[in-house]
PDB file of N, CA, C and O in Angstrom:
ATOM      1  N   UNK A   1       0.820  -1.191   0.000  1.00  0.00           N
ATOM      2  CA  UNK A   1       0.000   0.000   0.000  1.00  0.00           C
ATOM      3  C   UNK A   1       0.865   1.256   0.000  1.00  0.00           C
ATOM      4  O   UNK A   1       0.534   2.304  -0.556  1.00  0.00           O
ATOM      5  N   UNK A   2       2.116   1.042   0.739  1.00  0.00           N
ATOM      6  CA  UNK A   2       2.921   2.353   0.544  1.00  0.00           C
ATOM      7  C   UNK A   2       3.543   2.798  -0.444  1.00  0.00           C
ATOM      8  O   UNK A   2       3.776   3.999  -0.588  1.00  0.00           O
ATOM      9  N   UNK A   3       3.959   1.740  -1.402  1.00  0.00           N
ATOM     10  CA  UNK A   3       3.915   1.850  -2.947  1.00  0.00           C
ATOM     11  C   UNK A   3       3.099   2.403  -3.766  1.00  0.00           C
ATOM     12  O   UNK A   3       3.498   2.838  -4.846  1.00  0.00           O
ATOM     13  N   UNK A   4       2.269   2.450  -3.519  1.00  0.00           N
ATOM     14  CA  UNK A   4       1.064   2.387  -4.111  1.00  0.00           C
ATOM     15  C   UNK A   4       0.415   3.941  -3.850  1.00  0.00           C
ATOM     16  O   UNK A   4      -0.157   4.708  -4.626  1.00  0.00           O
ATOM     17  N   UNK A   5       0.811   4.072  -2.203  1.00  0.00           N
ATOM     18  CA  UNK A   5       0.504   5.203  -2.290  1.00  0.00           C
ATOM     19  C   UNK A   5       1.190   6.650  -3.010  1.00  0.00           C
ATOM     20  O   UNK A   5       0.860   7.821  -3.199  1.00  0.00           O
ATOM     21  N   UNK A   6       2.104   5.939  -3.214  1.00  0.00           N
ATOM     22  CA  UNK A   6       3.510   7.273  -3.782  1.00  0.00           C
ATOM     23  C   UNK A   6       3.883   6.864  -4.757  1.00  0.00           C
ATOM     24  O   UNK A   6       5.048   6.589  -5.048  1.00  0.00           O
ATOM     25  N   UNK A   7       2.243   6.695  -5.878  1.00  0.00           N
ATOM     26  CA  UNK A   7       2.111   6.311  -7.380  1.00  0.00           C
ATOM     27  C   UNK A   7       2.709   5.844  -8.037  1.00  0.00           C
ATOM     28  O   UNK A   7       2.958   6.303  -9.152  1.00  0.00           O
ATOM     29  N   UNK A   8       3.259   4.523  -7.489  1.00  0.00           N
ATOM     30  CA  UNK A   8       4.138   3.657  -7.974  1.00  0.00           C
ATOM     31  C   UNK A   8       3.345   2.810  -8.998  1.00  0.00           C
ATOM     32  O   UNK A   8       2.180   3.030  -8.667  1.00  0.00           O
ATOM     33  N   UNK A   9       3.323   2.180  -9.786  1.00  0.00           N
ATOM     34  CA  UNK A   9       3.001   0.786 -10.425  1.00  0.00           C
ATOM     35  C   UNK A   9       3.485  -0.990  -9.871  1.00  0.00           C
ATOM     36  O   UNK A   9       4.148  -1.565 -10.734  1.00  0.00           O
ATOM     37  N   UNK A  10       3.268  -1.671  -8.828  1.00  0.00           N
ATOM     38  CA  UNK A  10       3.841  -2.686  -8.539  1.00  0.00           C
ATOM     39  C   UNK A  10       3.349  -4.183  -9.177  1.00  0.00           C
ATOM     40  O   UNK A  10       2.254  -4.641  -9.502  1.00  0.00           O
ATOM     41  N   UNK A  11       4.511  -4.614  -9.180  1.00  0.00           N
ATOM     42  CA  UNK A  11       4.377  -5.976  -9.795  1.00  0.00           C
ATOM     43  C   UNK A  11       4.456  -7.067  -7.805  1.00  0.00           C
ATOM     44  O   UNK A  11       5.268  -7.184  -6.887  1.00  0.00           O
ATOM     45  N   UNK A  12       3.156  -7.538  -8.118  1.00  0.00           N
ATOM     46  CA  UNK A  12       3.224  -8.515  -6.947  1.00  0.00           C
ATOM     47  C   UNK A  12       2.825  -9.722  -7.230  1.00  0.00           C
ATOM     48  O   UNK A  12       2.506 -10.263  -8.289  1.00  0.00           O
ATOM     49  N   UNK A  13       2.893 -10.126  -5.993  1.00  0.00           N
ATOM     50  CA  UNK A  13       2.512 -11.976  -6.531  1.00  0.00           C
ATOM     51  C   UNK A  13       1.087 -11.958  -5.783  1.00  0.00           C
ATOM     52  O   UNK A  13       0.874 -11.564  -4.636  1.00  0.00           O
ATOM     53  N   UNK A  14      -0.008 -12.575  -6.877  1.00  0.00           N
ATOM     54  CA  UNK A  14      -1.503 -12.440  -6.468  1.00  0.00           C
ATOM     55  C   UNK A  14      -2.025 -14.065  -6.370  1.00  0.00           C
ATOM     56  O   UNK A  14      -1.359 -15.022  -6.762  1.00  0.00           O
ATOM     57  N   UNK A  15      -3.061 -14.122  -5.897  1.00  0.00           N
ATOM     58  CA  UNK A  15      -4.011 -15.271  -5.854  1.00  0.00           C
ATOM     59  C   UNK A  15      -4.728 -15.461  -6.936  1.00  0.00           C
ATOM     60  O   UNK A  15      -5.196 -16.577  -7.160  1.00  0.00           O
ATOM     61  N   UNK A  16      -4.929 -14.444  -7.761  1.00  0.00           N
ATOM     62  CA  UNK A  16      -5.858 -13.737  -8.861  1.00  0.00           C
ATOM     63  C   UNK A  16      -7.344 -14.113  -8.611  1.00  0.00           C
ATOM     64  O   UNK A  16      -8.168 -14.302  -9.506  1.00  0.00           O
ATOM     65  N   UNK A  17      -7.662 -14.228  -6.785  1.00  0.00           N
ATOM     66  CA  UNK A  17      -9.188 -14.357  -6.641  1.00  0.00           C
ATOM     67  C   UNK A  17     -10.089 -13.238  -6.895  1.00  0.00           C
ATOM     68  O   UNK A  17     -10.005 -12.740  -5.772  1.00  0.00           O
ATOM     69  N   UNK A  18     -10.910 -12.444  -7.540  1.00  0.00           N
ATOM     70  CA  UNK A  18     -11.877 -11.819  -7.374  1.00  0.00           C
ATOM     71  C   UNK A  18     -11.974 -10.932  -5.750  1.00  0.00           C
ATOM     72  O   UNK A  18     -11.541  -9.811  -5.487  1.00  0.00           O
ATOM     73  N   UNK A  19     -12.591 -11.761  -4.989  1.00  0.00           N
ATOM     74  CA  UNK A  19     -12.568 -11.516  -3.550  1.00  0.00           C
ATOM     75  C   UNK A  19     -11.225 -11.094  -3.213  1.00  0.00           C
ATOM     76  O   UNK A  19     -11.522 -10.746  -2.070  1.00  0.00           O
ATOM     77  N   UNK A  20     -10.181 -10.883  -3.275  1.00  0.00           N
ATOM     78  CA  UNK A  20      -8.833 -10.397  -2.984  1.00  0.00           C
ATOM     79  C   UNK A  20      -8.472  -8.877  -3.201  1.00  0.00           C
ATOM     80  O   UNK A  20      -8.032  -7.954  -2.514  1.00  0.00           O
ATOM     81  N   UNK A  21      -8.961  -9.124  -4.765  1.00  0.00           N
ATOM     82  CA  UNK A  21      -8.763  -7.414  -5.664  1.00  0.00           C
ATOM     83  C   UNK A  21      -9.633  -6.605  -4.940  1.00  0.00           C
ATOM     84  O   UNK A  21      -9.192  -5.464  -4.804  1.00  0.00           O
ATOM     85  N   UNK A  22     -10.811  -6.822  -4.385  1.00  0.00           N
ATOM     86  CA  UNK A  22     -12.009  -6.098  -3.966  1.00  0.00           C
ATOM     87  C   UNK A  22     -11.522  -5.877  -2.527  1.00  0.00           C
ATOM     88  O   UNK A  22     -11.158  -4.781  -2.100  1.00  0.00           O
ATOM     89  N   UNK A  23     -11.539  -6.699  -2.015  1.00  0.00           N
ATOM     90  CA  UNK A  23     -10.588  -6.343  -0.302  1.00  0.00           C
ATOM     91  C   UNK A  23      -9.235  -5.107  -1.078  1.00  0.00           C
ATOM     92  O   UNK A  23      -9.311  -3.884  -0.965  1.00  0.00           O
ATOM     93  N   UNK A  24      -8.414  -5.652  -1.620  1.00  0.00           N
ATOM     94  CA  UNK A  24      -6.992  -4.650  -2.073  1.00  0.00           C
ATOM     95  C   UNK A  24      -7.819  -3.053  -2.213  1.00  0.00           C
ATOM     96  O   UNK A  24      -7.461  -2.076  -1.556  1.00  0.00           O
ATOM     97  N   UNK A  25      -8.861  -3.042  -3.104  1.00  0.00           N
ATOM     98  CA  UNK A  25      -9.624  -1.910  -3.394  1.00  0.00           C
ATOM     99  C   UNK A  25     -10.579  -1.026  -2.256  1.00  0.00           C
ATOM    100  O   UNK A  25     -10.894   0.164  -2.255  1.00  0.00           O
ATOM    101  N   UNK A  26     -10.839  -1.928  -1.470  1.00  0.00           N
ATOM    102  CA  UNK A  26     -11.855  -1.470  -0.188  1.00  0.00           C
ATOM    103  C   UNK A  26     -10.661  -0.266   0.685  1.00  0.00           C
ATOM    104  O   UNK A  26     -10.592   0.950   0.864  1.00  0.00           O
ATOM    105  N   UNK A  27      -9.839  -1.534   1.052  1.00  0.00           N
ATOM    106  CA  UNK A  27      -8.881  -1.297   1.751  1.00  0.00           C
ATOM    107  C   UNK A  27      -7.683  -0.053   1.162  1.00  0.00           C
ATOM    108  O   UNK A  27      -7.268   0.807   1.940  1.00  0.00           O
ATOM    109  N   UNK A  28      -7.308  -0.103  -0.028  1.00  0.00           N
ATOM    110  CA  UNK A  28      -6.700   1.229  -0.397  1.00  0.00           C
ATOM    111  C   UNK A  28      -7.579   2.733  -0.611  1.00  0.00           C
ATOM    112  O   UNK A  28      -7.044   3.824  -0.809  1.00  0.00           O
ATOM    113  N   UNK A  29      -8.958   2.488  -0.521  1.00  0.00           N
ATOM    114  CA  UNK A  29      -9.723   3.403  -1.032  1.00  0.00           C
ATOM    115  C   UNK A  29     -10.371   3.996   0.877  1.00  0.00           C
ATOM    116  O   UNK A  29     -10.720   5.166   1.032  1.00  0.00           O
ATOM    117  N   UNK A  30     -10.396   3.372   1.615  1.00  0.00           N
ATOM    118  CA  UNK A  30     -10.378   3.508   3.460  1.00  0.00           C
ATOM    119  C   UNK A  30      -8.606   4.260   3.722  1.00  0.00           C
ATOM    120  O   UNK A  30      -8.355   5.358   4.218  1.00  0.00           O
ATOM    121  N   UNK A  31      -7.795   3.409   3.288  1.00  0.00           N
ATOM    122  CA  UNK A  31      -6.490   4.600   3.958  1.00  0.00           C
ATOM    123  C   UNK A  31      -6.297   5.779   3.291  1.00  0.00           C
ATOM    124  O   UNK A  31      -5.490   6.540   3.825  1.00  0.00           O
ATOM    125  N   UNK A  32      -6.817   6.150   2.259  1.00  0.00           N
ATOM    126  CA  UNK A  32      -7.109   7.529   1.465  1.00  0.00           C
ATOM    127  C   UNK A  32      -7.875   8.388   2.097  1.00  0.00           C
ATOM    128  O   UNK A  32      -7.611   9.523   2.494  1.00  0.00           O
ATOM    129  N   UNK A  33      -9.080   7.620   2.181  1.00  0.00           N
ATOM    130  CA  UNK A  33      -9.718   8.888   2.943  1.00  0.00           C
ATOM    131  C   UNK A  33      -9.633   8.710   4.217  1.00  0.00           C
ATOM    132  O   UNK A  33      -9.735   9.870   4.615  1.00  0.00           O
ATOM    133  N   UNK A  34      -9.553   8.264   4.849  1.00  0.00           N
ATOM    134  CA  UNK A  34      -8.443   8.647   6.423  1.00  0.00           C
ATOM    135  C   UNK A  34      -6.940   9.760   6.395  1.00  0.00           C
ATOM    136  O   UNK A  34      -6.619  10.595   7.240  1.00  0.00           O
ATOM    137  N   UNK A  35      -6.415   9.484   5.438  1.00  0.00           N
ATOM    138  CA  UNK A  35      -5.097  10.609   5.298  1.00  0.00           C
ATOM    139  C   UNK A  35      -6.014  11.417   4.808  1.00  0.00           C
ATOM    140  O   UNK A  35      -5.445  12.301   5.450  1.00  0.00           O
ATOM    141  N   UNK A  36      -6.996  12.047   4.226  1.00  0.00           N
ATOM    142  CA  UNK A  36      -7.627  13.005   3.773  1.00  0.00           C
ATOM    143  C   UNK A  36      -7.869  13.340   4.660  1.00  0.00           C
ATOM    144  O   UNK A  36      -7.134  14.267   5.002  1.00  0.00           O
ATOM    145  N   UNK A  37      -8.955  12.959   5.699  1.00  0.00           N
ATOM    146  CA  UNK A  37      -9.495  13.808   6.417  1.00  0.00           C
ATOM    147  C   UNK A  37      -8.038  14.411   7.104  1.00  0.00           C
ATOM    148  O   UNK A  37      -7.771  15.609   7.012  1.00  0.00           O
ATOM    149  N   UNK A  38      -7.161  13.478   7.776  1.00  0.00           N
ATOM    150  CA  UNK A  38      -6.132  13.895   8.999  1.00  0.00           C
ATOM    151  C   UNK A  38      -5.213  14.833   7.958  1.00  0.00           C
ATOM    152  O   UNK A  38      -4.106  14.881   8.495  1.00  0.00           O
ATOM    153  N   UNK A  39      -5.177  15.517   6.847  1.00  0.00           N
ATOM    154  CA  UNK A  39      -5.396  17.162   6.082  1.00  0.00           C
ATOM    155  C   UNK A  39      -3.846  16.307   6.031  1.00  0.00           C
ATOM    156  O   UNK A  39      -2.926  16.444   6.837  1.00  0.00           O
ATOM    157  N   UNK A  40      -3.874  15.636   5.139  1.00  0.00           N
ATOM    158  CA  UNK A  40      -2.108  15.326   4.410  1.00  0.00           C
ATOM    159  C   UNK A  40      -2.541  15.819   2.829  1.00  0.00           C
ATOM    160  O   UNK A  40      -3.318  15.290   2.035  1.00  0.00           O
ATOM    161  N   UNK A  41      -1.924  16.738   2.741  1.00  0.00           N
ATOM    162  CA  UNK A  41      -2.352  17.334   1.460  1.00  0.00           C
ATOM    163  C   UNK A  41      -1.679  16.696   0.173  1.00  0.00           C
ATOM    164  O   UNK A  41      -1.843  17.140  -0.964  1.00  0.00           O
ATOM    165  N   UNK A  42      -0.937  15.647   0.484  1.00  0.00           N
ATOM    166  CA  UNK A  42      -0.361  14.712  -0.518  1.00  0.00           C
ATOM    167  C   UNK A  42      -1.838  13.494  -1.187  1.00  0.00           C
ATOM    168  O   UNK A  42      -2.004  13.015  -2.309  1.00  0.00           O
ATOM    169  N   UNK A  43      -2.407  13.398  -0.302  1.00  0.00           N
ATOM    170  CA  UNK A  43      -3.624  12.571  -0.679  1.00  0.00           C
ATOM    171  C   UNK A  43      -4.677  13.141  -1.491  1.00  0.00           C
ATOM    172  O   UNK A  43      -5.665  12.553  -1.933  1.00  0.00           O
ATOM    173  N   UNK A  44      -4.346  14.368  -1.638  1.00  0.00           N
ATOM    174  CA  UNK A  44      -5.647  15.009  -2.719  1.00  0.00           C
ATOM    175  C   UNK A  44      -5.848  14.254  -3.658  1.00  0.00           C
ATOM    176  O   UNK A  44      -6.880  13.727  -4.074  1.00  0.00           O
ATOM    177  N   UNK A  45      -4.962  14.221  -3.938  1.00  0.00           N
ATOM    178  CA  UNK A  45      -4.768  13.387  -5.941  1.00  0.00           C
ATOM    179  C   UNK A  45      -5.091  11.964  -5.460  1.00  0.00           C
ATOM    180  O   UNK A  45      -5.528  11.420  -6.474  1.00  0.00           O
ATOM    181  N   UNK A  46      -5.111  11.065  -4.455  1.00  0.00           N
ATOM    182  CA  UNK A  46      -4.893   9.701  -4.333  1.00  0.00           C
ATOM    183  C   UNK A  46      -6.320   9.312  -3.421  1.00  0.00           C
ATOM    184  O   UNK A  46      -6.351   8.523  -2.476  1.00  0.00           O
ATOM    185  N   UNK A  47      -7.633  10.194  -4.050  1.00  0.00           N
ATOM    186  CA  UNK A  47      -8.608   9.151  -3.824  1.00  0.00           C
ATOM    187  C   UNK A  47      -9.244   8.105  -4.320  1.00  0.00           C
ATOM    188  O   UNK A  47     -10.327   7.551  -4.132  1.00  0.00           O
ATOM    189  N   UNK A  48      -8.145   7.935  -5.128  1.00  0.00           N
ATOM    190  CA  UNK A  48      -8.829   6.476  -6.356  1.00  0.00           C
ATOM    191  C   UNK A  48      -8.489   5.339  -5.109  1.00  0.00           C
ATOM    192  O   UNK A  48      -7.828   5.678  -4.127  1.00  0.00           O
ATOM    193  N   UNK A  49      -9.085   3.794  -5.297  1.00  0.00           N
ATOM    194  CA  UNK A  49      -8.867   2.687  -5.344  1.00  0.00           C
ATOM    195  C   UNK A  49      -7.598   2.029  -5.902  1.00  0.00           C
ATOM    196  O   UNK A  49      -7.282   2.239  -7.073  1.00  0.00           O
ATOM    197  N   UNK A  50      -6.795   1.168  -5.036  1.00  0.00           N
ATOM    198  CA  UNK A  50      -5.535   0.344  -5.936  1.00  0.00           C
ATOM    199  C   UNK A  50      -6.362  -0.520  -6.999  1.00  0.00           C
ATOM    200  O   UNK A  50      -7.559  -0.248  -6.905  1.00  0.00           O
ATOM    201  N   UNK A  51      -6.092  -1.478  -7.983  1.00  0.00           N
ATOM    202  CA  UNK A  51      -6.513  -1.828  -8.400  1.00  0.00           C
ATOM    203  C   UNK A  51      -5.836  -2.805  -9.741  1.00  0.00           C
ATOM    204  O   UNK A  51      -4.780  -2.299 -10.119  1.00  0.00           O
ATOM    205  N   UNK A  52      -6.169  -3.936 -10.440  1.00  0.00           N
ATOM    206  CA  UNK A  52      -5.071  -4.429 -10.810  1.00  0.00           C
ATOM    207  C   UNK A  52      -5.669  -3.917 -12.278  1.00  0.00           C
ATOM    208  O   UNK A  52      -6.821  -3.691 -12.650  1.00  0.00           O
ATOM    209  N   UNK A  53      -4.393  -3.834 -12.940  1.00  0.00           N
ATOM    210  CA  UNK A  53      -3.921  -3.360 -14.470  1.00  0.00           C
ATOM    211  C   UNK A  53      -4.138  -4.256 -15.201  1.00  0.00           C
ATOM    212  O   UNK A  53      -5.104  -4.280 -15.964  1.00  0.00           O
ATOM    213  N   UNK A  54      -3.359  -5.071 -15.111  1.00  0.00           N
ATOM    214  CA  UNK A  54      -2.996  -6.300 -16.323  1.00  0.00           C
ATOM    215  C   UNK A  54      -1.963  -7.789 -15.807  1.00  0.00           C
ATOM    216  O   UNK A  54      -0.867  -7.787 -15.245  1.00  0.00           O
ATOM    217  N   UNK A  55      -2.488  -8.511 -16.083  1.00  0.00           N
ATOM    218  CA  UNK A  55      -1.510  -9.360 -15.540  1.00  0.00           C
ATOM    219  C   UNK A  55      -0.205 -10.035 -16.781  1.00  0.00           C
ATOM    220  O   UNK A  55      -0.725 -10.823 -17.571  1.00  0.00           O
ATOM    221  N   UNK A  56       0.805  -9.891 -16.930  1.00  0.00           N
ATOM    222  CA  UNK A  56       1.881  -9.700 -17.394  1.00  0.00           C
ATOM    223  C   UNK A  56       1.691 -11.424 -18.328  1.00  0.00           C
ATOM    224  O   UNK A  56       1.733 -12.477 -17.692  1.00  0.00           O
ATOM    225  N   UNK A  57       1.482 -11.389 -19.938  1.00  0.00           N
ATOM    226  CA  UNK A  57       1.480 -12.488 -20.270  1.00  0.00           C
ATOM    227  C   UNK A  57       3.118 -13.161 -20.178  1.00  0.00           C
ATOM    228  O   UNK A  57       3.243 -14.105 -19.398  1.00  0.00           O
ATOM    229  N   UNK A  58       3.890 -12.878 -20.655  1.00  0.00           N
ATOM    230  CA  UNK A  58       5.315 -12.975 -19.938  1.00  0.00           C
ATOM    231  C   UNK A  58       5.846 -13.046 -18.800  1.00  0.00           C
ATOM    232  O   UNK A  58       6.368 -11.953 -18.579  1.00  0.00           O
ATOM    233  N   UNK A  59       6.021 -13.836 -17.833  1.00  0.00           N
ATOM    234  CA  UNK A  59       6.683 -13.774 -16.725  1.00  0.00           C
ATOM    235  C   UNK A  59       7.305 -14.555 -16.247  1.00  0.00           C
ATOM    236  O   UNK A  59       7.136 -15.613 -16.854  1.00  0.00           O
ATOM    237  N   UNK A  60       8.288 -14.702 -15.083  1.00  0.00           N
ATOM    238  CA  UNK A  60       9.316 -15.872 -14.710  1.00  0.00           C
ATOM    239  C   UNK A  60       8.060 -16.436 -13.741  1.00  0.00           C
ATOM    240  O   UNK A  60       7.066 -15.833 -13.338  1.00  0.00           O
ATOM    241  N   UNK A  61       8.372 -17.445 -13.583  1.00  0.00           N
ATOM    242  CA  UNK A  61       7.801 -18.248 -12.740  1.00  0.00           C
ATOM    243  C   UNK A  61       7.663 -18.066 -11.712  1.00  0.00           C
ATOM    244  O   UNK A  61       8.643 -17.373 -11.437  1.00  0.00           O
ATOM    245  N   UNK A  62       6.778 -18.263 -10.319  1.00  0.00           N
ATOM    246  CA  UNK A  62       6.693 -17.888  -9.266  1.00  0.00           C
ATOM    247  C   UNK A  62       7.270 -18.678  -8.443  1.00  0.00           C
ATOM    248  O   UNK A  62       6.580 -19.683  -8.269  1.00  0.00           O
ATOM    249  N   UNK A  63       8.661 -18.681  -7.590  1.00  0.00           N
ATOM    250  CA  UNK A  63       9.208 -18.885  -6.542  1.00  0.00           C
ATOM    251  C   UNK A  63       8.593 -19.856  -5.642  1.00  0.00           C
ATOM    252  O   UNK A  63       7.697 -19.126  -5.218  1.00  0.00           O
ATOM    253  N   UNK A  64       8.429 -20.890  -5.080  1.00  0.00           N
ATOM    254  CA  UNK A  64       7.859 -22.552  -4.467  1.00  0.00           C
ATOM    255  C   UNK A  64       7.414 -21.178  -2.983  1.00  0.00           C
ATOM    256  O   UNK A  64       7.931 -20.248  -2.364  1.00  0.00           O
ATOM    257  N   UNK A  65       6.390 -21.794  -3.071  1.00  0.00           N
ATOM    258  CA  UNK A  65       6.165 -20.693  -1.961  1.00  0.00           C
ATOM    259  C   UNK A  65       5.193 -19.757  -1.752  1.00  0.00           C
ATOM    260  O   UNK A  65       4.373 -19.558  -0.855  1.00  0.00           O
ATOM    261  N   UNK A  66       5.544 -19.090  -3.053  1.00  0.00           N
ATOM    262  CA  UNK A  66       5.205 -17.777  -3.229  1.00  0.00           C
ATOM    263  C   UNK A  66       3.128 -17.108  -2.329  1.00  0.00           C
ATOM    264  O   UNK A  66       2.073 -17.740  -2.367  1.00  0.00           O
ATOM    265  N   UNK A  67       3.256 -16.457  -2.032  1.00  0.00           N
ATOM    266  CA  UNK A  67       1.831 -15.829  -1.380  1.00  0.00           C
ATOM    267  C   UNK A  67       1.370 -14.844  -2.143  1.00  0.00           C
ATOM    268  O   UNK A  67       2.025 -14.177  -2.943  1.00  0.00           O
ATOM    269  N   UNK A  68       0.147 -14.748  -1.872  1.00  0.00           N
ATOM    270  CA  UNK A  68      -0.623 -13.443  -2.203  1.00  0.00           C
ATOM    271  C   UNK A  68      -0.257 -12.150  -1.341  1.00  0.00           C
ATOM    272  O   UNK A  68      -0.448 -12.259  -0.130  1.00  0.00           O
ATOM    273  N   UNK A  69       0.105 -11.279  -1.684  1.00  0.00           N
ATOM    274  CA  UNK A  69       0.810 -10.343  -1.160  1.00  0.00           C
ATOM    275  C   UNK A  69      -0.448  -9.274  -0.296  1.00  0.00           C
ATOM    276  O   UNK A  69      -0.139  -8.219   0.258  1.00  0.00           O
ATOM    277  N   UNK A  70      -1.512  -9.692  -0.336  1.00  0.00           N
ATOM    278  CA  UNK A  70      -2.612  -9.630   0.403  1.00  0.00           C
ATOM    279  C   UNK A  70      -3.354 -10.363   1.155  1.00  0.00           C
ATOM    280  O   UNK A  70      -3.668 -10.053   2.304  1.00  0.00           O
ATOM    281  N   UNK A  71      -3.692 -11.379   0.582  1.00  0.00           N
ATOM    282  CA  UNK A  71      -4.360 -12.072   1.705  1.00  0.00           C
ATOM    283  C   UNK A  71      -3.648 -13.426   2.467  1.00  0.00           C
ATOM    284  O   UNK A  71      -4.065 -14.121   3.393  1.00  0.00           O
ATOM    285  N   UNK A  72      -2.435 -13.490   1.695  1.00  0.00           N
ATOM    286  CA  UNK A  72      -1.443 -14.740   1.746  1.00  0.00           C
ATOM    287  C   UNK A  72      -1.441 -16.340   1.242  1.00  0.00           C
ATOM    288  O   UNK A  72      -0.562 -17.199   1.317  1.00  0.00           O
ATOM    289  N   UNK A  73      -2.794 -16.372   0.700  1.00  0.00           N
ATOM    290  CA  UNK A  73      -2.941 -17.483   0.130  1.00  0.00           C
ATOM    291  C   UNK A  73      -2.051 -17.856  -0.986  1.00  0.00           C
ATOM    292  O   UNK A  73      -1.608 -17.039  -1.793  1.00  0.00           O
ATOM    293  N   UNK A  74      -1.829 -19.004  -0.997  1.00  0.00           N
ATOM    294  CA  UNK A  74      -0.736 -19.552  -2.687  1.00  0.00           C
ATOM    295  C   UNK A  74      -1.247 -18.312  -4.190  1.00  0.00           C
ATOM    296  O   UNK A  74      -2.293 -18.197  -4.830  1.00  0.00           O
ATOM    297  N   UNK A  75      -0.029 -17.651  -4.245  1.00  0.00           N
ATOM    298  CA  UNK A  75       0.336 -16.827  -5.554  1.00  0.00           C
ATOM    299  C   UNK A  75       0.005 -17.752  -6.692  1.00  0.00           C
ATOM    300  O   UNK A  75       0.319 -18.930  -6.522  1.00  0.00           O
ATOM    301  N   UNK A  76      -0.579 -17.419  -7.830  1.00  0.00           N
ATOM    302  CA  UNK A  76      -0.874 -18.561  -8.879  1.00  0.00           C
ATOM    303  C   UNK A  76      -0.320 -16.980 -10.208  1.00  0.00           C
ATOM    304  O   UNK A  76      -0.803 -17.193 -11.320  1.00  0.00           O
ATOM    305  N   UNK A  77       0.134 -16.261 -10.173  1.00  0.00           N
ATOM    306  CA  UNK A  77       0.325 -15.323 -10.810  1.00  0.00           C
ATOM    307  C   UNK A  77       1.032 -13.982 -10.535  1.00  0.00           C
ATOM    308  O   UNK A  77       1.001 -13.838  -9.313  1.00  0.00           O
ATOM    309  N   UNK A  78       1.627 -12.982 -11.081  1.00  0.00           N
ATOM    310  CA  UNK A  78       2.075 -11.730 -10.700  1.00  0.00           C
ATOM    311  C   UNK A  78       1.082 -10.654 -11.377  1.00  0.00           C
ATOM    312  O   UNK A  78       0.888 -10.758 -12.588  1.00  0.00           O
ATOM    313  N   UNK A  79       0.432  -9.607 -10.641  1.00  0.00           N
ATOM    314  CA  UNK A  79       0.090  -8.665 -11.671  1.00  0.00           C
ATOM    315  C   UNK A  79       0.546  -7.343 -11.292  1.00  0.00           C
ATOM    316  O   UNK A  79       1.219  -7.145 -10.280  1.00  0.00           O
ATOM    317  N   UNK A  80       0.095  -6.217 -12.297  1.00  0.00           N
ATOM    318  CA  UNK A  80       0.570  -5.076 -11.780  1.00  0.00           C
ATOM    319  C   UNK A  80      -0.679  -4.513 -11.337  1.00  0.00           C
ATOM    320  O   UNK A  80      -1.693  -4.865 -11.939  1.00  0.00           O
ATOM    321  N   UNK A  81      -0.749  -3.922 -10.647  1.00  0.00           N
ATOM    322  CA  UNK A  81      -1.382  -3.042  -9.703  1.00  0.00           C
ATOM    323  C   UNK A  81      -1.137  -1.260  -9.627  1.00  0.00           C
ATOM    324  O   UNK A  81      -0.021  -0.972  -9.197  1.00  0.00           O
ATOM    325  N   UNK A  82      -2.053  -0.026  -9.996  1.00  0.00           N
ATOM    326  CA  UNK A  82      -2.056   0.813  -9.514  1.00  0.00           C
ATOM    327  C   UNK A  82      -3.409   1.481  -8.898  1.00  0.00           C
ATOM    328  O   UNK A  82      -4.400   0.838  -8.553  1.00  0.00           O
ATOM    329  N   UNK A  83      -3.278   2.725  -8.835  1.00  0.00           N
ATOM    330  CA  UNK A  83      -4.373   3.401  -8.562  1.00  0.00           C
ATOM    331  C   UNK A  83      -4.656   4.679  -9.372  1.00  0.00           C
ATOM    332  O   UNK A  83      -3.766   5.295  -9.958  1.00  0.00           O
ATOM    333  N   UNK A  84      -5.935   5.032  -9.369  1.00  0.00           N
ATOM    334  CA  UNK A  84      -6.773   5.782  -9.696  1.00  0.00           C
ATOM    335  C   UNK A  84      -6.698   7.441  -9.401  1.00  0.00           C
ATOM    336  O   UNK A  84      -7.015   7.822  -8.274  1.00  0.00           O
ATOM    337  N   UNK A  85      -6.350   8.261 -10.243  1.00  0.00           N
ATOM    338  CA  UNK A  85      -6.354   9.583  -9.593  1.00  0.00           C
ATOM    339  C   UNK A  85      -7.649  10.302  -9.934  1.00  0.00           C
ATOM    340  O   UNK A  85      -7.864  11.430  -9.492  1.00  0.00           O
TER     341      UNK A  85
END
């Protein structure tokens, strides 16, 4: 999320469940407007939702292991992820 907040583009390792992206989105679109109200004037621009882009038809393989970088369940994919201005 702190990536994310300082309009980065990240490549993470996802679950690619439905229910995941929507939590990622709830949840980045709640710490926005919380820094809004508490007057961080960097958040003006950043009341969009995170949200995923595209998932990369090219990619290395995911690492024995690997989690959802949200909810922690087994990674089955990487995507990129930003947000909304």
């Amino acid at each position: 999320m702190a990536a994310l907040a300082e309009r980065n583009i990240c490549l993470a390792p996802w679950c690619n469940v439905q229910k995941c992206e929507v939590a990622v989105k709830d949840r980045s679109k709640e710490e926005s407007l919380k820094a809004l109200q508490a007057g961080d004037a960097d958040e003006l621009m950043l009341t969009g939702s995170a949200k995923t882009l595209c998932i990369p038809y090219d990619q290395e393989p995911l690492k024995e292991g690997a989690v959802c970088f949200h909810c922690g369940k087994p990674a089955t994919t990487r995507a990129l992820w930003g947000r909304s201005y």
